[in-house]
C-alpha positions in Angstrom: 14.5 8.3 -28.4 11.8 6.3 -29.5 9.9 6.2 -32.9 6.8 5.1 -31.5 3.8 8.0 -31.1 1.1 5.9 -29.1 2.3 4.1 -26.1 -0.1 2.1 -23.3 1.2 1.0 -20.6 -0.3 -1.8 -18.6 -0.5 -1.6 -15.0 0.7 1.7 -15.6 0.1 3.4 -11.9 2.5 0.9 -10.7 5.8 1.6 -9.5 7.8 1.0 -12.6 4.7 2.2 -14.7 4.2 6.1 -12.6 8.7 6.0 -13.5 8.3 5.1 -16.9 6.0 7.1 -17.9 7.6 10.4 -16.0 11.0 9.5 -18.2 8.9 9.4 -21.2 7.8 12.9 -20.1 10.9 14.2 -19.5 12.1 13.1 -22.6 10.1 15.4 -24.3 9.2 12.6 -26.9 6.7 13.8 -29.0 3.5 11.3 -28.5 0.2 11.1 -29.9 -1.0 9.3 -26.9 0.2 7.8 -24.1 -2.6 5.8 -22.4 -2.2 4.7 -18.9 -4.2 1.2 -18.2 -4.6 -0.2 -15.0 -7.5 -1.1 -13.0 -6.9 0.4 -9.9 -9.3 4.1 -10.2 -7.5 5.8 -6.6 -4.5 5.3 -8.4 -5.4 6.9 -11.3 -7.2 9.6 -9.6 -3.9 10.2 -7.7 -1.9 10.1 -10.6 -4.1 12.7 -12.5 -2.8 15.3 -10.3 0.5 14.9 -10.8 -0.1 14.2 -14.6 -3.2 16.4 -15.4 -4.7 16.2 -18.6 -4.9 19.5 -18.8 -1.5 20.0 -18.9 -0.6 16.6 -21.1 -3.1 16.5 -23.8 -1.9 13.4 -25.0 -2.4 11.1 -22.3 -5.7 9.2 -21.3 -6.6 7.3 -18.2 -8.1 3.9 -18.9 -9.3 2.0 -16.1 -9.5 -1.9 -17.2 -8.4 -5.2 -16.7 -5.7 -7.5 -18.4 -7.8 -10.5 -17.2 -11.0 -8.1 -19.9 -10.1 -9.2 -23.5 -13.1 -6.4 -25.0 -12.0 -3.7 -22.5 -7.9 -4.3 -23.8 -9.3 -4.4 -27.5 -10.8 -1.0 -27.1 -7.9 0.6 -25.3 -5.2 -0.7 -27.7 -7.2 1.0 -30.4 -4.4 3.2 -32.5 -1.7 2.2 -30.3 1.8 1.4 -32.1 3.8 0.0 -28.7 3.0 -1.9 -25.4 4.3 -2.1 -22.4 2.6 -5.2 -20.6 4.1 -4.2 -16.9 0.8 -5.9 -15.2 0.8 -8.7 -12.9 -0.1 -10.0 -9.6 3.8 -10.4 -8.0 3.7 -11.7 -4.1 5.3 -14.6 -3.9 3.0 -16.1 -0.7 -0.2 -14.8 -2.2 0.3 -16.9 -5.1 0.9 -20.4 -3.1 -2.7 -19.6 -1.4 -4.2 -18.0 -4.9 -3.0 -19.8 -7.5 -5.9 -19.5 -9.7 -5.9 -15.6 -9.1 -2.3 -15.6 -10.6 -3.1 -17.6 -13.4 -6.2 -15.4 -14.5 -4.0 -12.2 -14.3 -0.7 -13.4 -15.2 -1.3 -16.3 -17.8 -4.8 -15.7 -19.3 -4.4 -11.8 -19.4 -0.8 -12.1 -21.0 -2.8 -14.3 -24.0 -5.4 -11.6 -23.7 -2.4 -8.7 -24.6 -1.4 -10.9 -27.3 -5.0 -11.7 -29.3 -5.5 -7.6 -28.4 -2.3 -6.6 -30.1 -3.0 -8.9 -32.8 -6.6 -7.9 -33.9 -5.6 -4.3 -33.8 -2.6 -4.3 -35.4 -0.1 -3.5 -32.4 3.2 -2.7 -33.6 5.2 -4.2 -30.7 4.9 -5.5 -27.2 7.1 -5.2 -24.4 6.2 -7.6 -21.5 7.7 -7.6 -18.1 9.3 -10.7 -16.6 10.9 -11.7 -13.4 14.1 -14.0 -12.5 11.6 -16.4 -10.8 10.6 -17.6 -14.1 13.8 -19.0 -14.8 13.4 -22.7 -13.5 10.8 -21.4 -11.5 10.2 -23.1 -7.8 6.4 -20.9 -6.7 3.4 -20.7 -8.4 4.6 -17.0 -9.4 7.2 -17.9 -10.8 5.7 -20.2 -12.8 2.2 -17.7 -14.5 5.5 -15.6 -15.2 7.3 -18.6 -17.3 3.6 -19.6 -19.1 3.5 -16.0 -19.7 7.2 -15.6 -21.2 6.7 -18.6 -23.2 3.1 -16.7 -24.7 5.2 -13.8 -25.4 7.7 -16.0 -27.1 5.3 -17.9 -29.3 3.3 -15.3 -30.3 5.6 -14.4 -32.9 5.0 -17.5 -34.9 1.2 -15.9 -35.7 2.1 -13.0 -37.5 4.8 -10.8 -39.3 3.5 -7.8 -38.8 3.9 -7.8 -34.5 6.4 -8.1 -32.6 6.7 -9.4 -29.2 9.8 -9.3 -26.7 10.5 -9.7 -22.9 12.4 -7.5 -20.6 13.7 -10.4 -17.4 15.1 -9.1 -14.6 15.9 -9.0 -10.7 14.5 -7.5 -7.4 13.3 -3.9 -8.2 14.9 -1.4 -5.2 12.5 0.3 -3.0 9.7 -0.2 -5.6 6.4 -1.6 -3.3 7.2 -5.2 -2.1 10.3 -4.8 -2.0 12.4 -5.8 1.3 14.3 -2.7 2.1 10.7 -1.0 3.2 10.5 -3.7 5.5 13.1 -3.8 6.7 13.7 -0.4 7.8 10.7 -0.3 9.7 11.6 -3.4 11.7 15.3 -1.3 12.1 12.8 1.0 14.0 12.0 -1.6 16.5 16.0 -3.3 16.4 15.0 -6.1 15.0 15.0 -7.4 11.5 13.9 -10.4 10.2 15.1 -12.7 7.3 14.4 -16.3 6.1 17.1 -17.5 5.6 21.1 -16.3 6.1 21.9 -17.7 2.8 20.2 -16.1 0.5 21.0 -13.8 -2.4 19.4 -11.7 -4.9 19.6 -9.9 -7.7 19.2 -6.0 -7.7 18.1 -3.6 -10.3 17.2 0.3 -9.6 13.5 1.4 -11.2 16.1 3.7 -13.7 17.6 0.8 -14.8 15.0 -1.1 -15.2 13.8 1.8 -17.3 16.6 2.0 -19.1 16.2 -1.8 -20.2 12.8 -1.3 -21.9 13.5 1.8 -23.6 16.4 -0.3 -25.6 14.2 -3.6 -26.1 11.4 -0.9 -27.4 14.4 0.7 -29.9 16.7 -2.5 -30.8 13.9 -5.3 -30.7 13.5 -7.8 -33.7 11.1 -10.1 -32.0 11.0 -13.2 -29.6 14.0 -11.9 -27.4 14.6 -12.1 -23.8 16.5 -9.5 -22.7 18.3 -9.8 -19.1 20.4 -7.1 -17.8 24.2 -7.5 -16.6 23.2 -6.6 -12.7 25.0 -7.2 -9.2 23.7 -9.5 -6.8 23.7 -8.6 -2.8 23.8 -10.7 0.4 20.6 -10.5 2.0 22.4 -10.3 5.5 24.6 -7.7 3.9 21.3 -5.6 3.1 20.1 -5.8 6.5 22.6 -4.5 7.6 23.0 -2.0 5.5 19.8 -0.9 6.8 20.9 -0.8 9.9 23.9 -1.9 11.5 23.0 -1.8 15.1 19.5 -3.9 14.7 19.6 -7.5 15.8 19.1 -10.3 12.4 16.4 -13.3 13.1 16.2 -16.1 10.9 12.3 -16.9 10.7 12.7 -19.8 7.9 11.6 -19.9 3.7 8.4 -19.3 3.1 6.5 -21.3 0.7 8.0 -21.3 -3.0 10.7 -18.4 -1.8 14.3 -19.7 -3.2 17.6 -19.0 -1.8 19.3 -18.3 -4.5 17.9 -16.7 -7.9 18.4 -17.6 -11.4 17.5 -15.3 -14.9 19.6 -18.0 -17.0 19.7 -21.4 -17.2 22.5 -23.8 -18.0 19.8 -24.7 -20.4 18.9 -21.7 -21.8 22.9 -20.4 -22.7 22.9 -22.5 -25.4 20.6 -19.3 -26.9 21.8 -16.9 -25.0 24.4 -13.9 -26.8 26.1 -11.0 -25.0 27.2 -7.7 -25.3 28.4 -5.4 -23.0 25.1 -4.2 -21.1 22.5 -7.2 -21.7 22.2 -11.3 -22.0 19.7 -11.8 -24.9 17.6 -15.6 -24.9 17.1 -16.8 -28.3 14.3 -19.1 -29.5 16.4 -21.8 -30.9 17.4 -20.7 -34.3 19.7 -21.5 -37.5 23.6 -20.5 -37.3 22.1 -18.2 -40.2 19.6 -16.5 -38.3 21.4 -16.6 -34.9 23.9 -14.8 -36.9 21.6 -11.6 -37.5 21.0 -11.1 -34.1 24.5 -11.5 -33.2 25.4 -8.2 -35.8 22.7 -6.4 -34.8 23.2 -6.8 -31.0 27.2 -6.1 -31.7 27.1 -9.3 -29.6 28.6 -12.9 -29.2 27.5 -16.2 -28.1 28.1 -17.3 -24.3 29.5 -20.3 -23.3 28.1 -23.5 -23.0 26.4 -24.8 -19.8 27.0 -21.3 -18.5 24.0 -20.1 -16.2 23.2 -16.4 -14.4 22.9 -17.2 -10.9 22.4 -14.6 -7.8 25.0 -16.8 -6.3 27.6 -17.3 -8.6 27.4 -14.0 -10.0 30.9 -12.0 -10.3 29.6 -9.0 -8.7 28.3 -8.5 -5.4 27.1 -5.0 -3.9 29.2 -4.3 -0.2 27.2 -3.3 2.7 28.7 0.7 1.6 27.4 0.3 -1.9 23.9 -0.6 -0.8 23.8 2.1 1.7 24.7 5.0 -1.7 22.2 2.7 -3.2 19.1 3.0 -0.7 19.7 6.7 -0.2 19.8 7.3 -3.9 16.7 5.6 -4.5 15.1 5.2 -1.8 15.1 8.5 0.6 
């Protein structure tokens, strides 16, 4: 599945990092090491247990800091492949934090890349979000700064490459709504901010599923967005529970109603194939031309733009109920 041997992972006892790294397991891909960095020790303690070193020789615990440029050069020592899945995410916190964000999100993603660089990483894969797609909050915003890194980094050197996985709401992963709201379900009353609004979703094995073909089919400076349904937030809620009365509590600061993870801008670099949007850097017919073969893709239409709202499919109220009990329960 993948010809990579050493793996990190960054913010690995995360939700999509403890997932990830159990596929890779259960893939019974034969790694050298697989080292799991995040700075959070209870986590790691916890997640010993489950993934004792006694039992997987291969992987190693790193406690460190994306925002530490020494720790991340010694733990990227005889890696071949990244996964840069850390960041500070809430929405709220960053409007009041801003400077927090940017440490984590925009200094430590510049910290990944100098790492990889001086120790001769192979390739990185760093995680992205639809709010960084004309971003409207602060979050969004480290994550565009951060994207754009990514981007440029390739410029430095042949000999690394750097892509970006985009995409949506993550279901039941921590943060997300659905927790939420099935606890104020509990009480018959759940609360949203506006009746409007739509979102993206993704499940954590699709999600998964995304990486594991920009670590395989990746030639450098991509962004890869997956072809994903949209939901009504009212829709969801009620999916959660049907009975429970809806109050509209207003946006909260930098929260959009609708989400984006292409721009009208953007599709003028943007190919397709059957599973995944792919964001160019603008490029040469020429060049545009190798990604298009090796992709088995074709361009997208002008002005075109990958809205939660105009999307072409939207999840029913029965869908997301299969959906929460898969994933969720």
């Amino acid at each position: 599945m993948i010809k990579y041997n050493s793996i990190l992972v960054t913010g690995g006892t995360g939700s999509f990092g403890k997932e990830f790294i159990k596929t890779l397991i259960k893939s019974k891909t034969k790694l050298k090491r697989l080292v799991i960095f995040s700075r959070d020790e209870w986590k790691q303690s916890e997640m010993a247990k489950e993934f004792p070193t006694s039992k997987y020789p291969f992987i190693r615990y790193f406690l460190g800091d994306v925002r530490d440029y020494e720790r991340l050069k010694r733990a990227f020592k005889d890696i071949d492949l990244i996964v840069h899945a850390a960041a500070l995410k809430q929405v709220p916190a960053a409007e009041y934090n801003p400077i927090e964000f940017i440490k984590t999100n925009i200094i430590g993603a510049q910290n990944i890349i100098e790492a990889a660089m001086e120790r001769g990483v192979k390739k990185v894969i760093a995680l992205s979000t639809d709010k960084a797609a004309a971003p409207l909050n602060l979050y969004g915003a480290t994550k565009l700064c951060s994207d754009k890194l990514f981007i440029a980094a390739n410029n430095y050197s042949g000999k690394n490459i750097f892509s970006i996985c985009r995409y949506g709401n993550v279901m039941g992963t921590r943060g997300s709504v659905i927790p939420l709201f099935m606890n104020q379900a509990k009480k018959g009353k759940i609360t949203i901010t506006n009746r409007n609004m739509t979102r993206f979703n993704i499940t954590l094995a699709e999600s998964i599923e995304l990486v594991l073909y920009a670590m395989k089919k990746s030639l450098g400076s991509e962004i890869f967005v997956p072809k994903i349904p949209s939901y009504k937030i009212t829709d969801l809620a009620k999916s959660v529970s049907e009975k429970s009365k809806i109050e509209i509590i207003g946006t909260r600061p930098g929260e959009k109603i609708h989400e984006e993870m292409i721009t009208s801008n953007d599709s003028v670099n943007t190919i397709e194939n059957s599973k995944y949007f792919i964001i160019l850097p603008s490029l040469e017919n020429s060049k545009i031309n190798k990604y298009l073969k090796h992709y088995s893709a074709k361009k997208t239409k002008e002005a075109f733009s990958y809205s939660s709202e105009t999307n072409g499919k939207f999840l029913s109220v029965k869908e997301l109920k299969k959906l929460i009990q898969k994933n969720i329960f």
